[in-house]
N, C-alpha and C positions, 0 to 999 in steps of 0.2 A: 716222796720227792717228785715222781712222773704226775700227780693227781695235783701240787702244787705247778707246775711246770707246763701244764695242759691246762689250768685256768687261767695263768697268763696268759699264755695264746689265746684264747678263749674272750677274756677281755679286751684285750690288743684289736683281736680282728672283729670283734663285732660294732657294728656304727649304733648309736643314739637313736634309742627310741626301738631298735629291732626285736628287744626282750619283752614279751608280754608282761605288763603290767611292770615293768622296770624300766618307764621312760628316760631313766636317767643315769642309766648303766651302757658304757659302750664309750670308745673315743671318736673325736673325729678326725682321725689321723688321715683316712682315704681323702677327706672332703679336702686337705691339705696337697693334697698330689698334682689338683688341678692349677694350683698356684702356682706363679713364678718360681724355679728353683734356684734358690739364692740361700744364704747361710741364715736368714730372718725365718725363713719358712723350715729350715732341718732346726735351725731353736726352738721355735712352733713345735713340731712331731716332737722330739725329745722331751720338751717341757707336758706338753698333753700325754706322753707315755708314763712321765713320772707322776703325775697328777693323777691320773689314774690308777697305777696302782697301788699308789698309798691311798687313796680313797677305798678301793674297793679289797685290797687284800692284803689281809690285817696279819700275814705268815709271813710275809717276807719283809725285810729294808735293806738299806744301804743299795738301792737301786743304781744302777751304771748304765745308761744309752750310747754308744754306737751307731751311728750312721755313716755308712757309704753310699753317698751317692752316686750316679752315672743317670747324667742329667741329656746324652743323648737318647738314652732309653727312656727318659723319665719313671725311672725306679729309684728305690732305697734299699739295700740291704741292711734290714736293722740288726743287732744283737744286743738283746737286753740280758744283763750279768744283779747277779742279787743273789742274798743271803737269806738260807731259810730260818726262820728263829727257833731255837734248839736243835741245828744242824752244823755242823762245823764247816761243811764245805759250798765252795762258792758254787752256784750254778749259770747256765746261760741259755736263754733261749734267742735260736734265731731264725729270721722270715724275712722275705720280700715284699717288699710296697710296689705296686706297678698300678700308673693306670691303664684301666681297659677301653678308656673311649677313643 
């Protein structure tokens, strides 16, 4: 379950193109932060979190996104909830999105 649960994070926080030789593993959820914060842009991240990992991991479904925003800070507090397959119980990971510029 932790070895599941640290790949999500894992592909969550890493951006496009940072994987050697895996150009096309990664979100771009950060490149998102820079945008207007508006309910288009937390559909955006949600949508690009679930895209990704059904694309990339093939152990988990029934994917569920969360977002809280606090659009004075311009952060997310995301928590993403999903089902491991051959696990009975529900898990959840959660992180913060902030930008640093």
């Amino acid at each position: 379950i932790d070895a599941v649960k640290n790949s999500v994070r894992n592909l969550l926080l890493t951006n496009k193109g940072e994987r050697p030789f895996q150009p096309n593993v990664g979100s771009g959820i950060f490149a998102l932060l820079f945008e207007h914060a508006n309910m288009y842009t937390y559909e955006a991240v949600r949508n690009n979190i679930q895209d990704m990992l059904y694309s990339y991991e093939p152990r988990i479904n029934q994917v569920k996104v969360k977002i809280d925003a606090n659009d004075e800070k311009n952060e997310m507090h995301v928590t993403v909830g999903f089902n491991i397959t051959g696990v009975a119980s529900d898990e959840t990971v959660d992180f913060y999105l902030e930008r640093l510029r």
